[in-house]
C-alpha positions as CSV (number, residue, x, y, z in Angstrom):
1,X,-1.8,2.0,-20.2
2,X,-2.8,0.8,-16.9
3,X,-4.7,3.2,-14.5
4,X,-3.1,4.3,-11.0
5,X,-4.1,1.7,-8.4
6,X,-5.4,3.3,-5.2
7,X,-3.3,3.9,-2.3
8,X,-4.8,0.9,0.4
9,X,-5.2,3.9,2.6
10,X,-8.0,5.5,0.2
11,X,-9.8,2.0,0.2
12,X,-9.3,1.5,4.0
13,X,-10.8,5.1,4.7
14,X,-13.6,4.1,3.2
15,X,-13.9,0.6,5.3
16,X,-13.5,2.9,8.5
17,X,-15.8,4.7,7.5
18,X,-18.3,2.2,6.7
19,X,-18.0,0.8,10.2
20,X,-18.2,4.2,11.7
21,X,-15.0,4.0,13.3
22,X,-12.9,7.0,13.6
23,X,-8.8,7.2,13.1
24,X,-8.3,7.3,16.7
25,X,-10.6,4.6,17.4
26,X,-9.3,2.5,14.7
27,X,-5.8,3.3,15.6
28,X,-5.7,2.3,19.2
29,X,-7.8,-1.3,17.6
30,X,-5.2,-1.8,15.8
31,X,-2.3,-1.1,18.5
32,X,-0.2,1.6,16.2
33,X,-0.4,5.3,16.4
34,X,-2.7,8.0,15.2
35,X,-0.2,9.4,13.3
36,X,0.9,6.6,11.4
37,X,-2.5,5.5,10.6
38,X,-3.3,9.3,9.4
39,X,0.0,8.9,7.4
40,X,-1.5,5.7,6.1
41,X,-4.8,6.8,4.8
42,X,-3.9,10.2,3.7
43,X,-1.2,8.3,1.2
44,X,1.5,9.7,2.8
45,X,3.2,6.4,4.4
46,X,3.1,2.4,2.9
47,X,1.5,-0.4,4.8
48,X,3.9,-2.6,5.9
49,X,4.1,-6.3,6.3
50,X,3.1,-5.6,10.0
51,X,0.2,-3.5,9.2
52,X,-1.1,-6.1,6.5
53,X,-1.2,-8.6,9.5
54,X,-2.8,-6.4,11.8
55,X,-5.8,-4.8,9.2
56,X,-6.0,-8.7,7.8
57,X,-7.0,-9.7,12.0
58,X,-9.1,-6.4,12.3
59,X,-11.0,-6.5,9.0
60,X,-11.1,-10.2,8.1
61,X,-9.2,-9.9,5.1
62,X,-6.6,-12.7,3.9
63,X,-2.6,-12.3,4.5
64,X,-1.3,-10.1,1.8
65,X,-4.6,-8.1,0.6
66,X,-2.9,-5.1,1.6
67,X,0.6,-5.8,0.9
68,X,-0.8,-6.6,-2.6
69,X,-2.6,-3.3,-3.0
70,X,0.2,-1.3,-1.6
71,X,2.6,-3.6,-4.0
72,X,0.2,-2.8,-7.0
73,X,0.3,1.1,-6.4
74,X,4.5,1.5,-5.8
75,X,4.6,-0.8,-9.6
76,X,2.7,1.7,-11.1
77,X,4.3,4.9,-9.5
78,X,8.0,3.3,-10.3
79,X,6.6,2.8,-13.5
80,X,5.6,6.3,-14.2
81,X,8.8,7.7,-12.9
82,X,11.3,5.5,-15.6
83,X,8.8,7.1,-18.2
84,X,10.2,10.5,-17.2
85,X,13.9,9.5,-17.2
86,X,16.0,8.2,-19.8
87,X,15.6,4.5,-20.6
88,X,17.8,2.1,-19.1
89,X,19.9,-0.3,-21.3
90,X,19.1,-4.0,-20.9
91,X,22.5,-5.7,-20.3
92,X,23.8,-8.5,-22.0
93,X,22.9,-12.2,-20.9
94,X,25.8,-14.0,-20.2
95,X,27.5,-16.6,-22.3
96,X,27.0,-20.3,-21.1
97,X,29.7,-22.4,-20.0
């Protein structure tokens, strides 16, 4: 079983803090709000396509990096959720023509 991924905002936290930047001061870099950086890093909002451009410009990392992590960590929480429900049926392939 595969281990849960980290949320990109507990592996950017630690980047901002590496540089010694704070959330505001990264925040107002990266042209969003402190609140929806907070809401990144604490796990408690996705990084979007948008923010995966902006962090990639800011931190030198390549298109996608983030999307990738963030895309990594919903797999495994959708994942984890269809253990706890009953299993879906596959559905039948259709007949060629």
């Amino acid at each position: 079983m595969m281990h849960d991924p980290p949320h990109p905002g507990e592996v950017l936290r630690g980047w901002l803090a590496e540089l010694g930047l704070s959330v505001t001061d990264a925040a107002r870099h990266l042209g969003v709000s402190r609140v929806m950086l907070s809401r990144i890093l604490n796990g408690h909002a996705s990084v979007t396509a948008d923010m995966d451009v902006r962090l990639s410009q800011a931190l030198g990392t390549s298109a996608g990096f983030w999307l990738r992590m963030q895309t990594a960590r919903d797999l495994w929480e959708a994942r984890e959720r269809a253990r706890q429900r009953a299993p879906i049926a596959r559905l039948a392939q259709p007949e060629a023509a």
